[in-house]
VOGU-3710 file (C-alpha; in Angstrom, 3 decimals, decimal comma):
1> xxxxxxxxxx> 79,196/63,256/78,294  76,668/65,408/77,244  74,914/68,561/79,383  71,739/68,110/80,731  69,325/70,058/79,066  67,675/73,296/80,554  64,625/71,697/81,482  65,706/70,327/85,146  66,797/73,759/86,504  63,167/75,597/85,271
11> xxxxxxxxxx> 61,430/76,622/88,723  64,166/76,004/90,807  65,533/79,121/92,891  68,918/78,439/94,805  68,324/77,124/98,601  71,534/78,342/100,814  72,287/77,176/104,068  70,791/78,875/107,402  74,330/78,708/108,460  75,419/80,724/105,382
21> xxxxxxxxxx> 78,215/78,330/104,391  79,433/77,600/100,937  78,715/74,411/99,602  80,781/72,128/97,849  79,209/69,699/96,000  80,751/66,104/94,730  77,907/64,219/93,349  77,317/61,188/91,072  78,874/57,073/91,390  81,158/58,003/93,847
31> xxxxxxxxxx> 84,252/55,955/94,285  88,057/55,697/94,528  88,840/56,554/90,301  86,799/59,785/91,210  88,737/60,369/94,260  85,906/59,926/96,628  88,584/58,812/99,350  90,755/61,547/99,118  88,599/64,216/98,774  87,537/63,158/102,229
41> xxxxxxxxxx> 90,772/63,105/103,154  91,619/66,373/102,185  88,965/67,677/103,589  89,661/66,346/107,072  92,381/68,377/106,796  90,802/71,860/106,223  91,511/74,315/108,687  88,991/75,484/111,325  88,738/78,939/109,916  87,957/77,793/106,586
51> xxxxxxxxxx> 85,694/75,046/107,575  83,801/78,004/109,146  82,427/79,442/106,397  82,612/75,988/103,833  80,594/72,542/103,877  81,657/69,530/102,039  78,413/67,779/100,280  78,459/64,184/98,711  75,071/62,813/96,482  75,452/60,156/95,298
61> xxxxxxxxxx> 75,730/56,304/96,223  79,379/54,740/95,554  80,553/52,266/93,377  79,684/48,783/94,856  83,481/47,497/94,938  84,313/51,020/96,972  81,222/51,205/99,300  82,304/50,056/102,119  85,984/51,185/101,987  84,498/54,579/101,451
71> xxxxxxxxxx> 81,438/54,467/104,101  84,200/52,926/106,482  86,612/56,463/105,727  83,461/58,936/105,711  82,674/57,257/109,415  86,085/57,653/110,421  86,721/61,397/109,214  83,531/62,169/111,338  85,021/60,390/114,070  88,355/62,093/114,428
81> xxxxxxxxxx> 86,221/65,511/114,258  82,798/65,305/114,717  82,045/68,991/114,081  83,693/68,472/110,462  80,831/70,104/108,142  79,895/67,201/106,231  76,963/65,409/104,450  76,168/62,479/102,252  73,280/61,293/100,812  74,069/58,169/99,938
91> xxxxxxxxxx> 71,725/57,050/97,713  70,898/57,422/93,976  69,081/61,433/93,089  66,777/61,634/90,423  67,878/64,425/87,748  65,357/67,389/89,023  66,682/66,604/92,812  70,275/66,632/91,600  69,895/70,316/89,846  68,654/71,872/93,071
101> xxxxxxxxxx> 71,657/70,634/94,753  73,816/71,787/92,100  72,032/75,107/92,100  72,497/75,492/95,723  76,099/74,846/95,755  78,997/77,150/95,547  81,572/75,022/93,877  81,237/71,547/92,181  83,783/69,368/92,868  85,192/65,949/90,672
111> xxxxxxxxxx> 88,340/65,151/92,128  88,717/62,332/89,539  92,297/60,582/89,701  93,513/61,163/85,755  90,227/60,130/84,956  89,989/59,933/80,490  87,556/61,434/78,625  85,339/64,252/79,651  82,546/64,358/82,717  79,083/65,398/82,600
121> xxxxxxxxxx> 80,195/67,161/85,871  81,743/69,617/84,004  78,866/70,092/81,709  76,464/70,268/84,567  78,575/72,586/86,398  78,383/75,000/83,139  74,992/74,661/82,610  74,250/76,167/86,475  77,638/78,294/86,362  78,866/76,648/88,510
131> xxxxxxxxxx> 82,887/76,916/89,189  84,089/73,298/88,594  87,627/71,919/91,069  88,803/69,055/89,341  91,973/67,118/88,069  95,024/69,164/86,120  95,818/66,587/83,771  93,689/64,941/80,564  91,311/66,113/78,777  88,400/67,146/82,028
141> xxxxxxxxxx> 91,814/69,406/82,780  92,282/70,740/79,521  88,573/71,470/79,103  88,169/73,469/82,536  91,532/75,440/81,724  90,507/76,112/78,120  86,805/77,571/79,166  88,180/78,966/82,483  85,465/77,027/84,336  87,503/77,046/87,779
151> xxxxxxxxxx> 90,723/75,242/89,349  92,291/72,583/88,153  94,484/70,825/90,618  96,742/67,762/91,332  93,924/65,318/92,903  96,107/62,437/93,288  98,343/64,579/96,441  96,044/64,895/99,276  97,795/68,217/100,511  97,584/69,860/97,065
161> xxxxxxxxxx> 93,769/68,801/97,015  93,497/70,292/100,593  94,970/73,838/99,374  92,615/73,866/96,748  89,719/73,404/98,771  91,030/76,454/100,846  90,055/78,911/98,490  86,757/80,075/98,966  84,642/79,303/96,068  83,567/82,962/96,083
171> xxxxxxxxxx> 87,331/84,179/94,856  86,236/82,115/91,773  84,138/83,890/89,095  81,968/81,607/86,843  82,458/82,935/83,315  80,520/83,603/80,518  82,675/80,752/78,474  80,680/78,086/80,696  77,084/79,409/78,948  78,392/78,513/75,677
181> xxxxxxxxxx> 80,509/75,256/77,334  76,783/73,938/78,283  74,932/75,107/74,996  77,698/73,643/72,768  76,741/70,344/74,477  73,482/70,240/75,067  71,805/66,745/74,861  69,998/67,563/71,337  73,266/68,298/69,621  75,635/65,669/71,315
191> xxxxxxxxxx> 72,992/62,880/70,230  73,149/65,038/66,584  76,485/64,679/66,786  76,985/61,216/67,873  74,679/59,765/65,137  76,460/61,605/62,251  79,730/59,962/63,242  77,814/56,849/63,798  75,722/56,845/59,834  78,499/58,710/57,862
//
């Protein structure tokens, strides 16, 4: 997927919380292959202590053959602890609303269940540096591990997904690897790129 270019993050300044938590940020089609459900499972799980200082935030509208399974779990979660610190804005973001949430989070999270290929999430994350949680295995896990763009974790175990989200996303240090991550891909050379393999 290729990295948004630089244009959607000019003018925006990063908007934290009043209530000085971190925010994690899952955003995009959200669904069960990206591990929608169990990152809300996980993070009904969290500790009080470290949802004291963390908020879980989903943009995004899900997949139409997951929506209500997930709406259903996201209602439930809230339920069972209705102090849990949790938003969604389910619905679809335009690109320039999208990088001001990405700007203002701490961590981005794509939970993705041995998803193939790469994710724009990744790219996005790199562009904003951005630490990036996501699967261990495939290529998105090779990618993050390779750049050092964050944690890479077992997302199919709920538990293992849970200890993850434990660590504070300020013990994680964005690295300079993620500026050339997002320049390497930027939209004008991945469409270069794309056609030359396309007219060779």
């Amino acid at each position: 997927d290729p990295c948004p270019p630089p244009e959607p993050f000019a003018g925006l300044t990063r908007e934290p919380l009043a209530c000085g938590r971190a925010i994690n940020l899952a955003f995009g089609a959200l669904s069960r292959r990206k591990g929608t459900d169990k990152l809300l499972l996980a993070w009904s799980c969290l500790p009080d202590p470290v949802l004291q200082t963390q908020t879980l935030r989903l943009v995004g509208a899900p997949v139409p053959e997951d929506a209500a399974m997930l709406r259903r779990l996201y209602a439930k979660v809230l339920a069972e602890r209705p102090d849990l610190p949790i938003t969604w804005v389910d619905r679809f973001v335009g690109e320039r609303e999208l990088a001001q949430e990405v700007l203002n989070a701490s961590r981005i999270l794509a939970p993705y269940q041995n998803h193939v290929g790469s994710s724009g999430v990744a790219l996005w994350a790199a562009a904003a540096r951005r630490p990036l949680l996501t699967q261990d295995t495939r290529q998105l896990g090779d990618l993050v591990r390779t750049h050092q763009l964050g944690q890479t974790v077992n997302c199919t175990d709920i538990a293992s997904l849970a200890d993850a989200l434990s660590l504070l996303p300020g013990c994680l240090r964005p690295l300079p690897s993620q500026t050339s991550l997002a320049q390497t891909n930027r939209v004008e050379r991945f469409a270069s790129t794309l056609l030359d393999a396309l007219f060779d």
